[in-house]
N, CA, C and O atoms as CSV, one atom per row, in Angstrom:
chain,resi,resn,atom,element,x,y,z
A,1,UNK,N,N,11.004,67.905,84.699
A,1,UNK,CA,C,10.894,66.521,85.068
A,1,UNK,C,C,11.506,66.353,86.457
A,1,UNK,O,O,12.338,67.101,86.972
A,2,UNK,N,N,10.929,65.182,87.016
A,2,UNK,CA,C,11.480,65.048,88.344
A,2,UNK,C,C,11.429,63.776,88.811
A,2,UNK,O,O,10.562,63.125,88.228
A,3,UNK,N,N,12.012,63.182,89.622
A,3,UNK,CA,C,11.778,61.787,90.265
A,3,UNK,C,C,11.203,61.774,90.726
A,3,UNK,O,O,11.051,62.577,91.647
A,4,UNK,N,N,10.041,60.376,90.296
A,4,UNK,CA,C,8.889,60.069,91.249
A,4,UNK,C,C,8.733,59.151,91.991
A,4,UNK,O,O,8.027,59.287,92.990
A,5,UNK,N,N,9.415,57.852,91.668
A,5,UNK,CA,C,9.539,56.501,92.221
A,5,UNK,C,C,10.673,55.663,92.605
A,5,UNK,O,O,11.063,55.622,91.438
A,6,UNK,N,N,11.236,55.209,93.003
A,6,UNK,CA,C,12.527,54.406,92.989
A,6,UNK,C,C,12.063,52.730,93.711
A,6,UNK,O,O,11.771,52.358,94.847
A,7,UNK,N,N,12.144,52.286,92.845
A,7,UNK,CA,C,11.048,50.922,92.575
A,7,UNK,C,C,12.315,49.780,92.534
A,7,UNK,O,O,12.955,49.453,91.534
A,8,UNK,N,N,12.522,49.152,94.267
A,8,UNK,CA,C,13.207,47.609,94.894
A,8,UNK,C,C,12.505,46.110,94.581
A,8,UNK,O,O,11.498,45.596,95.069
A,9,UNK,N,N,13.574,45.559,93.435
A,9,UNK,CA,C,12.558,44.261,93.393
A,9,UNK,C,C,12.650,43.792,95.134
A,9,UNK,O,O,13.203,44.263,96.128
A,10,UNK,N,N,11.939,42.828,94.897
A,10,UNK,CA,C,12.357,41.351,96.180
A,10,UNK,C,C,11.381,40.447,96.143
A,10,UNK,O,O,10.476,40.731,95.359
A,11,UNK,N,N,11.246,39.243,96.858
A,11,UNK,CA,C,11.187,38.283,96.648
A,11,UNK,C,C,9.765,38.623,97.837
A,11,UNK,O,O,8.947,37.705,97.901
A,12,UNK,N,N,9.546,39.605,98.538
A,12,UNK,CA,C,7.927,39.931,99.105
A,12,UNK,C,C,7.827,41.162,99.335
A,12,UNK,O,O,8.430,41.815,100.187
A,13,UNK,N,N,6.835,41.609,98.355
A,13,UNK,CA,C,6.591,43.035,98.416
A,13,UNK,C,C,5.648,43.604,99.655
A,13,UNK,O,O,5.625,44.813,99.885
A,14,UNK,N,N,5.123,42.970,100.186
A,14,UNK,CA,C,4.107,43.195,101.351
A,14,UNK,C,C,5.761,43.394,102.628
A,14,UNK,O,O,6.054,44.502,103.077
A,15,UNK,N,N,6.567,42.142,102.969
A,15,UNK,CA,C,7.266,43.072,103.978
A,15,UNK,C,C,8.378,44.228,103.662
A,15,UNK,O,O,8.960,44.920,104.497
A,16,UNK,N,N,8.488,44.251,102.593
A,16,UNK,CA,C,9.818,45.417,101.992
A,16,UNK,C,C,9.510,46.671,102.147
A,16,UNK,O,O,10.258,47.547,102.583
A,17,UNK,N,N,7.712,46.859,101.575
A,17,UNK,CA,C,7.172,48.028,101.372
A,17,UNK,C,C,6.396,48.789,102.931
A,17,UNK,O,O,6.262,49.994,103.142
A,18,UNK,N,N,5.895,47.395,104.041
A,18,UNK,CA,C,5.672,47.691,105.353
A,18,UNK,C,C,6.670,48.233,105.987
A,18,UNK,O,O,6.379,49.095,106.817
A,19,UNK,N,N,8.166,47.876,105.773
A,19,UNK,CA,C,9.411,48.108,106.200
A,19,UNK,C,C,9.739,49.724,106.012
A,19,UNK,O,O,10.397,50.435,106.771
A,20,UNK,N,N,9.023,50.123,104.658
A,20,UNK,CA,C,9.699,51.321,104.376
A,20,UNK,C,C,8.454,52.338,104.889
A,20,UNK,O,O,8.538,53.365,105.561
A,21,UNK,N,N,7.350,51.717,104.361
A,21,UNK,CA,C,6.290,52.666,104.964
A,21,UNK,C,C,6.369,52.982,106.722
A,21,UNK,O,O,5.780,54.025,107.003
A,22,UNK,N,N,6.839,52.439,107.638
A,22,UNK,CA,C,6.923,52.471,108.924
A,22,UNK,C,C,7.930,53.297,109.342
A,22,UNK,O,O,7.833,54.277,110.080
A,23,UNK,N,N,9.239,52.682,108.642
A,23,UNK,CA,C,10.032,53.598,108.685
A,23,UNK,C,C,10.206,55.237,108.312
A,23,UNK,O,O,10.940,56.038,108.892
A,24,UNK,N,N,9.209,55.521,107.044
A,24,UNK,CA,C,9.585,56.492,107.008
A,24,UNK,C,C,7.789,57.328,107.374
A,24,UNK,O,O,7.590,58.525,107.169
A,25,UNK,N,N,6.807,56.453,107.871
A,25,UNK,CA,C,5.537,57.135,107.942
A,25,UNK,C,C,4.937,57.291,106.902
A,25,UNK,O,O,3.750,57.561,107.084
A,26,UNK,N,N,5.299,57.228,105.709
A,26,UNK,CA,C,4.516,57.186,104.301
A,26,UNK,C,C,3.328,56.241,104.352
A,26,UNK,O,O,3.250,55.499,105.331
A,27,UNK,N,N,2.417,56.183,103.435
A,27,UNK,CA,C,1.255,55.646,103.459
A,27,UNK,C,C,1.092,54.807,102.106
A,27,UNK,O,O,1.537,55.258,101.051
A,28,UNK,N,N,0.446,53.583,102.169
A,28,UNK,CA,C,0.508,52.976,100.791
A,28,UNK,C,C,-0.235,53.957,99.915
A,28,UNK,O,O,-0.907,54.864,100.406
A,29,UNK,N,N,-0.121,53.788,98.738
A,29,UNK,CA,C,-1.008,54.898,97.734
A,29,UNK,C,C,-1.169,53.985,96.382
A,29,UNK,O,O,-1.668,54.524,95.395
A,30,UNK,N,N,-0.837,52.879,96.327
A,30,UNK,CA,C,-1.007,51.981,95.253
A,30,UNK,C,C,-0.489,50.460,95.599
A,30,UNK,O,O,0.595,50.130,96.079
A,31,UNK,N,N,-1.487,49.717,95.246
A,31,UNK,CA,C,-1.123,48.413,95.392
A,31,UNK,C,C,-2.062,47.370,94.281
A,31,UNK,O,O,-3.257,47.431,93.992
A,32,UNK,N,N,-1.018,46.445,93.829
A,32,UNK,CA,C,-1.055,45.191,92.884
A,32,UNK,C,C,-0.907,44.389,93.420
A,32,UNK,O,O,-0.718,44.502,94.631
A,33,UNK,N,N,-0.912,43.293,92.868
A,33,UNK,CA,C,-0.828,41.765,93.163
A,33,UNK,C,C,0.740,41.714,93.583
A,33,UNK,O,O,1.128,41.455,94.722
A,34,UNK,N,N,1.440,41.957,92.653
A,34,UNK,CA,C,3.045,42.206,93.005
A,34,UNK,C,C,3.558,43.431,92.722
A,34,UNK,O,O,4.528,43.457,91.965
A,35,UNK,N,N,3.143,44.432,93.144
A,35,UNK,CA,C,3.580,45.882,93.166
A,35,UNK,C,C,3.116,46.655,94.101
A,35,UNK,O,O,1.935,46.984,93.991
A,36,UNK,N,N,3.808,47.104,95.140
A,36,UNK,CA,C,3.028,48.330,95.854
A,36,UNK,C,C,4.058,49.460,95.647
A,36,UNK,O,O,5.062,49.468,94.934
A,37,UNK,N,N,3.357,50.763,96.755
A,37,UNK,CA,C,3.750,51.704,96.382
A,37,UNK,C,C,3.638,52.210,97.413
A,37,UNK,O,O,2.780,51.631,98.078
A,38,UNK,N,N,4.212,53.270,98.057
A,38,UNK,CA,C,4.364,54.269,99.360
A,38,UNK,C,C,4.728,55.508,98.811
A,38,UNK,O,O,5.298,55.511,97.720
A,39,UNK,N,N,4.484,56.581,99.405
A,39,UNK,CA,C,4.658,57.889,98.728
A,39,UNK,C,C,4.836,59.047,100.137
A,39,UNK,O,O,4.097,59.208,101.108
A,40,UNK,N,N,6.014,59.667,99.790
A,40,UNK,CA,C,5.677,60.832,101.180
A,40,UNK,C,C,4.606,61.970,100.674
A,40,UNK,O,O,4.357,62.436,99.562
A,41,UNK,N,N,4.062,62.215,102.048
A,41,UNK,CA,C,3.156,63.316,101.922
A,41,UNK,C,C,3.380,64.189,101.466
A,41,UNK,O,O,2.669,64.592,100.545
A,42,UNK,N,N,4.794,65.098,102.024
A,42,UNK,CA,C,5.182,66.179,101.394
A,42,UNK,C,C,5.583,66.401,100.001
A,42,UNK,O,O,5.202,67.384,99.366
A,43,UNK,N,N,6.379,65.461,99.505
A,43,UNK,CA,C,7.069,65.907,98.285
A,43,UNK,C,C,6.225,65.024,96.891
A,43,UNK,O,O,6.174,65.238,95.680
A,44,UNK,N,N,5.686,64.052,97.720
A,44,UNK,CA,C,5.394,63.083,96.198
A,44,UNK,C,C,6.299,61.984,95.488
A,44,UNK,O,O,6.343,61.394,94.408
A,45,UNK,N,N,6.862,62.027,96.460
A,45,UNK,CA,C,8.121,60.806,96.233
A,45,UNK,C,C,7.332,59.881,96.810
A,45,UNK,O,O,6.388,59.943,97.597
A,46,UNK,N,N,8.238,58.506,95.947
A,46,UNK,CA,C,7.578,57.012,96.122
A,46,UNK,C,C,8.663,56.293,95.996
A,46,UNK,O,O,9.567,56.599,95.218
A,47,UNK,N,N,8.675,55.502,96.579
A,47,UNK,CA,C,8.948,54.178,96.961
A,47,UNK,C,C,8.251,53.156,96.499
A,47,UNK,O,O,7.047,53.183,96.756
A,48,UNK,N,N,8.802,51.943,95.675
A,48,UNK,CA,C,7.567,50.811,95.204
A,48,UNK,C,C,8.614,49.271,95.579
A,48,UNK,O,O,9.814,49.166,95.323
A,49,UNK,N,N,7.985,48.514,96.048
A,49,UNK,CA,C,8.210,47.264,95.980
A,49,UNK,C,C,7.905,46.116,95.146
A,49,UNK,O,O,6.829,45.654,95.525
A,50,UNK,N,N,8.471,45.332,93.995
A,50,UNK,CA,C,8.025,45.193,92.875
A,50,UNK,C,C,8.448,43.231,92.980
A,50,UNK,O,O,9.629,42.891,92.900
A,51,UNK,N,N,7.872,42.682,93.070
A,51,UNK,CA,C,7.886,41.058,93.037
A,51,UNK,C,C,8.695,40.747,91.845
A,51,UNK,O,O,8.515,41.019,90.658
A,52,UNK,N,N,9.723,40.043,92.519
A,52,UNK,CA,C,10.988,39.336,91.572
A,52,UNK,C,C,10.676,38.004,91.701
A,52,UNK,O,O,10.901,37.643,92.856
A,53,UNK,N,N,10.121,36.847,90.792
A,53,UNK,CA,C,10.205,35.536,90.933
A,53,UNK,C,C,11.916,35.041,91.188
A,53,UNK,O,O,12.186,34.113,91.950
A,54,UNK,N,N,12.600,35.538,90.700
A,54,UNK,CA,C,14.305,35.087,90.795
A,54,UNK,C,C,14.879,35.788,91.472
A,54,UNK,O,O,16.068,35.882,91.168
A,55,UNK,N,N,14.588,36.320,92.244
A,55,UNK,CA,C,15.166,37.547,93.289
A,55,UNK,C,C,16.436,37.262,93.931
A,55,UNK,O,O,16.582,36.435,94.832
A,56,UNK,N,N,17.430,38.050,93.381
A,56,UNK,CA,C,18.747,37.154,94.282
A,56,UNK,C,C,19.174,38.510,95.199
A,56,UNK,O,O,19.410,39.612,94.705
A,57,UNK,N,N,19.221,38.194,96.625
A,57,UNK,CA,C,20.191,38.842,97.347
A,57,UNK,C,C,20.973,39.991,97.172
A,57,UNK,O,O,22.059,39.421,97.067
A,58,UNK,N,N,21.289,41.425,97.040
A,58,UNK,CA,C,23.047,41.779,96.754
A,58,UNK,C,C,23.164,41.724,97.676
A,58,UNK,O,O,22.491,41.816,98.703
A,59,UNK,N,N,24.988,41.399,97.124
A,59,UNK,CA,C,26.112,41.430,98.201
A,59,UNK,C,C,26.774,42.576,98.308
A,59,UNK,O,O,27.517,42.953,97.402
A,60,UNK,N,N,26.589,43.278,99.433
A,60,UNK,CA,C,27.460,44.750,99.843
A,60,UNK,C,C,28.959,44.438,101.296
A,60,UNK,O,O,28.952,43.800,102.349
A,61,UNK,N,N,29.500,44.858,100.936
A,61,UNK,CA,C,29.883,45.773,99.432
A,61,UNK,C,C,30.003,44.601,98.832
A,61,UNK,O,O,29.877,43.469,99.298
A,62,UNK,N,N,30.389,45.145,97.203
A,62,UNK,CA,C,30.739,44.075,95.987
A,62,UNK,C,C,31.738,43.143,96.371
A,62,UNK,O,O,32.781,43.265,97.014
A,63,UNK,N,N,31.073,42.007,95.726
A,63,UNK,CA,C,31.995,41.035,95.460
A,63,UNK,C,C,31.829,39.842,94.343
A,63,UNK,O,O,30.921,39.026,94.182
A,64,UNK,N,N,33.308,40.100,93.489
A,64,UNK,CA,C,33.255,39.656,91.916
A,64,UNK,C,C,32.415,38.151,92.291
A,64,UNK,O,O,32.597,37.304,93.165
A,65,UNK,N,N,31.474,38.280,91.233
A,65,UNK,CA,C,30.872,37.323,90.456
A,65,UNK,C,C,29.535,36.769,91.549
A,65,UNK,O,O,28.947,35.693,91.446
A,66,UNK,N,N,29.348,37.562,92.312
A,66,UNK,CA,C,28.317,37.709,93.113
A,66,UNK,C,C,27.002,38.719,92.821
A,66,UNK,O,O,26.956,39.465,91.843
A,67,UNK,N,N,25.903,38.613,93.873
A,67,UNK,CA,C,24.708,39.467,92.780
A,67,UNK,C,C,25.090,40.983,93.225
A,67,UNK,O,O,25.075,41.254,94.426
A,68,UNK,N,N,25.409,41.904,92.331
A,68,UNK,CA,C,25.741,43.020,92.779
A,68,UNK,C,C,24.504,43.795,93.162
A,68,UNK,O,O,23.355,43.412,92.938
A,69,UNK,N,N,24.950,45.272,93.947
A,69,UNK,CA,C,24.130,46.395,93.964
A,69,UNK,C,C,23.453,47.017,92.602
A,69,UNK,O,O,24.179,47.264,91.639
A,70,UNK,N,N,22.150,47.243,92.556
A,70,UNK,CA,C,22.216,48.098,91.485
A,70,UNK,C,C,22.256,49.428,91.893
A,70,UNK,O,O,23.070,50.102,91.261
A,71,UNK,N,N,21.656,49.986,92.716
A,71,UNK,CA,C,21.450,51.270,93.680
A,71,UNK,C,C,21.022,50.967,95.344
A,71,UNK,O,O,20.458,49.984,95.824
A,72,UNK,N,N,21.523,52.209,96.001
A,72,UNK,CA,C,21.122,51.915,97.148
A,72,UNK,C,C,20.167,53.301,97.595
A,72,UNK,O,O,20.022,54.109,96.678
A,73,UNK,N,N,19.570,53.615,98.782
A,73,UNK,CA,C,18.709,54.782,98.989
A,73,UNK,C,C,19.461,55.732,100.408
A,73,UNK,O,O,19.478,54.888,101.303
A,74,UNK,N,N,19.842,56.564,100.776
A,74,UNK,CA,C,20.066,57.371,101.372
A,74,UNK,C,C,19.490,58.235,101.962
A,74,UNK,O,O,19.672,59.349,101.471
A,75,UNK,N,N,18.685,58.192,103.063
A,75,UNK,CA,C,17.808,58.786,104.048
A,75,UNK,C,C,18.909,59.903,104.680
A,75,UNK,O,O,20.099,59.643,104.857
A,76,UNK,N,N,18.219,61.300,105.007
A,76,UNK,CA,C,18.754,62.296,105.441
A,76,UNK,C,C,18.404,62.324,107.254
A,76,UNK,O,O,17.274,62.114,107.695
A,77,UNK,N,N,19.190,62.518,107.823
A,77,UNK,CA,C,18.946,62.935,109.424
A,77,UNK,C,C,19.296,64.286,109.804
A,77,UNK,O,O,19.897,64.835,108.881
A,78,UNK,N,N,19.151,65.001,110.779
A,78,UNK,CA,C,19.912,66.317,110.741
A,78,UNK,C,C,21.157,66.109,112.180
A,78,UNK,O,O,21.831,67.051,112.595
A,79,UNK,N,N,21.224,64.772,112.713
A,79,UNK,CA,C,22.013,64.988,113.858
A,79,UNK,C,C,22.708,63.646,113.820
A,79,UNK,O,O,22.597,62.883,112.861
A,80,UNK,N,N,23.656,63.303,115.234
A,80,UNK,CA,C,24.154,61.907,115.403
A,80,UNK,C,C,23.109,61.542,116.128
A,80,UNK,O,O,23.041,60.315,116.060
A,81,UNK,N,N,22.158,62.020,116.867
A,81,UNK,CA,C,21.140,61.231,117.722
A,81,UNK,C,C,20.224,60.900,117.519
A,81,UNK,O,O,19.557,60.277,118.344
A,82,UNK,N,N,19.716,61.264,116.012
A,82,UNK,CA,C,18.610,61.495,114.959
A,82,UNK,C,C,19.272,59.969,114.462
A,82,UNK,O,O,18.705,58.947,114.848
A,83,UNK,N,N,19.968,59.916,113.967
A,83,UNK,CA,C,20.944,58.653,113.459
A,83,UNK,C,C,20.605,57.988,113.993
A,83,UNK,O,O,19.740,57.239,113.537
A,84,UNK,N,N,21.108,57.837,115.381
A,84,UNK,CA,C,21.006,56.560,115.970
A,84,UNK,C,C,19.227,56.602,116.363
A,84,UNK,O,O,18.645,55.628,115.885
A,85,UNK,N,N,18.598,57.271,116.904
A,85,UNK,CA,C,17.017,56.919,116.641
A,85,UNK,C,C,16.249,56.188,115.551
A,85,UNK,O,O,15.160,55.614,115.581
A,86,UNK,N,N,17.146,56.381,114.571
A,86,UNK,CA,C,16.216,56.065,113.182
A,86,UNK,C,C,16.975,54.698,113.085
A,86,UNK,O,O,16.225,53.824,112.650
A,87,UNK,N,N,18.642,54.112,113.450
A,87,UNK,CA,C,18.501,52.796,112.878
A,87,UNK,C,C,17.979,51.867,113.553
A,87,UNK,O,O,17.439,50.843,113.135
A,88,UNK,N,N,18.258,52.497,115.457
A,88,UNK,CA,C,17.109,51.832,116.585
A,88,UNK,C,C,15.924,51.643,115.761
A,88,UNK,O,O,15.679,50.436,115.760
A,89,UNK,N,N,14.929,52.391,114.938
A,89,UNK,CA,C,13.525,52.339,114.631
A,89,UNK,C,C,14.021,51.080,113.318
A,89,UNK,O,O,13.328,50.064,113.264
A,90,UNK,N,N,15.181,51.221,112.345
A,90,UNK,CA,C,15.244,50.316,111.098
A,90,UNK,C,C,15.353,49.144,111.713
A,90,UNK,O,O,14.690,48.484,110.913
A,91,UNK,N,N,15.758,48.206,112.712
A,91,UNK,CA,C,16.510,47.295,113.537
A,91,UNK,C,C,15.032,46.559,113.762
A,91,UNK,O,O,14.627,45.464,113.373
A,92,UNK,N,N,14.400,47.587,114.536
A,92,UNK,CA,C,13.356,46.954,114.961
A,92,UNK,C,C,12.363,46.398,114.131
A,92,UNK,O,O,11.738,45.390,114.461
A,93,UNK,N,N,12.166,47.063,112.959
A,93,UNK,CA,C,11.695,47.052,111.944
A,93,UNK,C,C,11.583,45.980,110.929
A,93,UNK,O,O,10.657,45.727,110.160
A,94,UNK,N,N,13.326,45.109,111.183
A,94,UNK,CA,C,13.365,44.079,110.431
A,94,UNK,C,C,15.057,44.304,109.629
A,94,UNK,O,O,15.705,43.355,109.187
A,95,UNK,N,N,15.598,46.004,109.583
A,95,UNK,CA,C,17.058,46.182,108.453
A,95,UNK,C,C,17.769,45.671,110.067
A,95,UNK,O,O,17.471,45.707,111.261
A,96,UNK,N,N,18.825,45.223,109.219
A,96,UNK,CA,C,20.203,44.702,109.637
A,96,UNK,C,C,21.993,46.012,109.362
A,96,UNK,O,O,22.588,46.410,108.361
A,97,UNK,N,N,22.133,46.160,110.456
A,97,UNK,CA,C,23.630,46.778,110.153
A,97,UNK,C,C,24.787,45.815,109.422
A,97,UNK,O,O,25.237,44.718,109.750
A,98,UNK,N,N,25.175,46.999,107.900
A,98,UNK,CA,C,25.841,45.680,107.372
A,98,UNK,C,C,27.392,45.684,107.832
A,98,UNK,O,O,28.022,46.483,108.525
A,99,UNK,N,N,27.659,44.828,107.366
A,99,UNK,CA,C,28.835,44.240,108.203
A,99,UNK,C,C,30.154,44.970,107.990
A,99,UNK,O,O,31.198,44.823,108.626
A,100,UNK,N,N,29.877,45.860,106.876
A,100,UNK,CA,C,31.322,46.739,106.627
A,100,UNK,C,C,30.848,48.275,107.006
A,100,UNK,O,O,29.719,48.536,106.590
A,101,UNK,N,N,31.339,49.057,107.535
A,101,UNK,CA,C,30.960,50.850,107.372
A,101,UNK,C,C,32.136,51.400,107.014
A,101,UNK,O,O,33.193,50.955,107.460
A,102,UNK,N,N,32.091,52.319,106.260
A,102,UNK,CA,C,32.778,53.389,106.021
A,102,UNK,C,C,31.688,55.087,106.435
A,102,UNK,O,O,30.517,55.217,106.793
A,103,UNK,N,N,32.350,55.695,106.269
A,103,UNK,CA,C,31.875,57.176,106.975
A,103,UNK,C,C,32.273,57.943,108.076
A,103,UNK,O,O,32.049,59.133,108.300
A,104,UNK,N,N,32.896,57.115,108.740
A,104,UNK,CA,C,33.446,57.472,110.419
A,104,UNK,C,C,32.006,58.065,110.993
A,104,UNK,O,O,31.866,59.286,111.068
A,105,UNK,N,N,31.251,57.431,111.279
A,105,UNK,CA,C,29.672,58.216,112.042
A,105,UNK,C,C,29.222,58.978,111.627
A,105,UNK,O,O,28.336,59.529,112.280
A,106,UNK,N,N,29.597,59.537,110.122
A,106,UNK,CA,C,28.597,60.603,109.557
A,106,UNK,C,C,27.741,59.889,108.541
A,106,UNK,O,O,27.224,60.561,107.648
A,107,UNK,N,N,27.514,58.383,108.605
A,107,UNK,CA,C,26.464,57.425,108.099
A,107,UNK,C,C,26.921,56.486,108.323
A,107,UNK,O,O,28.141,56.329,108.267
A,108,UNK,N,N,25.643,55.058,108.823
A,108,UNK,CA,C,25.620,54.214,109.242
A,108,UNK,C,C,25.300,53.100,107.677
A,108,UNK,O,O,24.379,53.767,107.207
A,109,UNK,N,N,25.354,52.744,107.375
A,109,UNK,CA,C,24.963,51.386,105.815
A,109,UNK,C,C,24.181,50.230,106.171
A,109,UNK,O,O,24.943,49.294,106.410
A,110,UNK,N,N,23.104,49.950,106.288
A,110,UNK,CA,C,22.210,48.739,107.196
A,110,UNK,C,C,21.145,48.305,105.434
A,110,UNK,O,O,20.923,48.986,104.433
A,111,UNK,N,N,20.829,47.154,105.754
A,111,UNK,CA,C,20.382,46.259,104.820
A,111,UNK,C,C,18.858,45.691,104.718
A,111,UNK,O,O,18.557,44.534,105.009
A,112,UNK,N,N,18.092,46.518,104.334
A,112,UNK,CA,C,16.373,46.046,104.324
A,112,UNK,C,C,16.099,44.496,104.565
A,112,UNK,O,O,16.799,43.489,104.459
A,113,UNK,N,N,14.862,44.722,104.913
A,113,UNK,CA,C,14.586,43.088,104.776
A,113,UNK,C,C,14.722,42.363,103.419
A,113,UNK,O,O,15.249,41.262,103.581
A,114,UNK,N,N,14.594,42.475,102.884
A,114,UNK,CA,C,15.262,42.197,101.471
A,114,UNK,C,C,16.621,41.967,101.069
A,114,UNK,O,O,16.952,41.167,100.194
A,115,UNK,N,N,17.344,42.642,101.689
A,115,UNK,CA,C,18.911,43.058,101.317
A,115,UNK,C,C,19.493,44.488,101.036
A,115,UNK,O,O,20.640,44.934,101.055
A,116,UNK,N,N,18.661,44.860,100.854
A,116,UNK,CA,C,19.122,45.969,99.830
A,116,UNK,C,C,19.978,46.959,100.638
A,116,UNK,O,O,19.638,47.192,101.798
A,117,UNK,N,N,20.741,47.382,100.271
A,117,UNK,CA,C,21.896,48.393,101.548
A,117,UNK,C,C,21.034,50.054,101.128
A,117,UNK,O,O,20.627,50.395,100.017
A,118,UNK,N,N,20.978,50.667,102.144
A,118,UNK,CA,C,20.381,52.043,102.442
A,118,UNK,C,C,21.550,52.510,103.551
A,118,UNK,O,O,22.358,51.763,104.102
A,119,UNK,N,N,21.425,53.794,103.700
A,119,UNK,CA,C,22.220,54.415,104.409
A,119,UNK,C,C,21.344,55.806,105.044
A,119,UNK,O,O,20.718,56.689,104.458
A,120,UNK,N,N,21.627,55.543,106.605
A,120,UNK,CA,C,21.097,56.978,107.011
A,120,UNK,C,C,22.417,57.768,107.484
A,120,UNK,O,O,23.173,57.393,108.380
A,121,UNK,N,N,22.550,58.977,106.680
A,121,UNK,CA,C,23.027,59.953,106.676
A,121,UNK,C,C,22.738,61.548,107.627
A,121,UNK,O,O,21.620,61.952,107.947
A,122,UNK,N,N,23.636,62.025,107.838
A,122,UNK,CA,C,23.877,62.863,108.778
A,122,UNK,C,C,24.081,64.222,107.449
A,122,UNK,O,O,25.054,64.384,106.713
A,123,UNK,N,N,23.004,64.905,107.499
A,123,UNK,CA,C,22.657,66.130,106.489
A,123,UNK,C,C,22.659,67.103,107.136
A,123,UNK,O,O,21.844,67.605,107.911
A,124,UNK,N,N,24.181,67.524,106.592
A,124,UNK,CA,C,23.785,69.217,107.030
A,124,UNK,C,C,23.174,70.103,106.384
A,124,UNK,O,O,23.006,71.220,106.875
């Protein structure tokens, strides 16, 4: 068995899933009324954007009695200049740098159009 999908509500699946497909070059490979889907070429991994009528926000980091994280996604880079290329490309894109970091520059924590906190990471 293996992971195939990792499926972000939000409140519009058309810009969450444009957001990620751009970012990462993936291509849609399924789409619903309120569900799409992106998939990388190589591995078969997906990404889906899934329509929440009540869609609330998380707040990163946590904070009691607020809408928490359920998961976040972690993109691999192989450098610091790779890093900073890719959140230049997330920025433009529509993600936001969130307002707290931890890592000391071996990952940056920035927030989809949606909210959702992702992190691009520095993989050795």
């Amino acid at each position: 068995m293996r992971l195939k999908t990792v499926i972000l509500e939000c409140g519009n699946t058309e810009q969450l899933i444009e957001f990620y497909a751009k970012l990462l070059d993936w291509p849609v490979v399924f789409r619903e009324d309120e569900f799409i889907r992106i998939e990388s070429p190589e591995t078969g991994m997906g990404i889906a954007a899934q329509y929440a009528e009540n869609y609330a926000v998380p707040i990163w980091p946590s904070e009691t009695g607020k809408q928490q994280m359920m998961a976040h996604l972690d993109f691999g880079v192989k450098d610091a200049v790779e890093l900073q290329q890719m959140q230049g490309k997330a920025i433009k894109l529509g993600a936001k740098i969130a307002g707290t970091q931890y890592g000391d520059g071996e990952w940056i924590t920035m927030l989809d159009p949606a909210g959702h906190p992702f992190c691009i990471v520095i993989w050795n």
